[in-house]
C-alpha positions in Angstrom: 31.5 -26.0 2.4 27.9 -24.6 2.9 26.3 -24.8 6.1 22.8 -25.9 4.7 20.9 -26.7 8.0 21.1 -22.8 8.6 19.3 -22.1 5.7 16.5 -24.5 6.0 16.2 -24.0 9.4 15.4 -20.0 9.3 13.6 -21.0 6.2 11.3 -22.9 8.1 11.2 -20.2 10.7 10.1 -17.9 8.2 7.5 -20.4 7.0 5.9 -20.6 10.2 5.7 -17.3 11.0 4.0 -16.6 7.5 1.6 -19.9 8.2 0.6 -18.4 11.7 -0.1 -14.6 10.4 -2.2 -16.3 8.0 -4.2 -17.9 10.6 -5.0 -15.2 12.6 -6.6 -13.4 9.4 -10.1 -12.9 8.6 -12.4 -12.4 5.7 -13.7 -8.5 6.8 -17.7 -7.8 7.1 -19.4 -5.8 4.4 -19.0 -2.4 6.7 -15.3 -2.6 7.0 -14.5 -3.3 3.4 -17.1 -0.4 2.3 -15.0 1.8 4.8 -11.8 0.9 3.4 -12.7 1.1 -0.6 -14.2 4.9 0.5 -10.8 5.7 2.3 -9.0 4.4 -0.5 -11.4 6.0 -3.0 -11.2 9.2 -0.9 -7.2 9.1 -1.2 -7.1 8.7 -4.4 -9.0 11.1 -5.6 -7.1 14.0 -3.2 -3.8 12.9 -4.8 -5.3 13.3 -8.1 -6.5 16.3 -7.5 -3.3 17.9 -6.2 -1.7 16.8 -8.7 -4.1 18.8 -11.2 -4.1 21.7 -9.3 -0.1 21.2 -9.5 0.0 21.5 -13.1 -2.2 24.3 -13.7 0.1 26.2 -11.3 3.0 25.2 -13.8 1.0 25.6 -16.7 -0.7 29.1 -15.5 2.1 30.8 -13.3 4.8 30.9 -16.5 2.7 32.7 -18.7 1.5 35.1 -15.8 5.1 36.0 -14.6 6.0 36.9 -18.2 
């Protein structure tokens, strides 16, 4: 037999913890969400340009060693 009371009961547990995290969020000002979309902009663009620079090494270096 199934011990359903466990179940419900962390359940609920879980609940409540997600209800409370929720609670103590906030909508952020204009400043902080223009600092995060430049750090993620910023981020992005550095990954994308490592990976170019990555493939012209591949694409250059092979014909260069030959």
């Amino acid at each position: 037999m199934i011990d359903t009371n466990v179940n419900v009961g962390s359940f609920r547990e879980k609940l409540k913890e997600y209800i409370n995290v929720l609670k103590m969020t906030r909508k952020p000002d204009r400043e902080e969400f223009l600092m995060t979309a430049k750090v993620a902009i910023a981020v992005m663009f550095t990954i994308g340009f490592l990976g170019f620079v990555i493939y012209l090494l591949m694409d250059v270096l092979p014909g260069a060693l030959r």
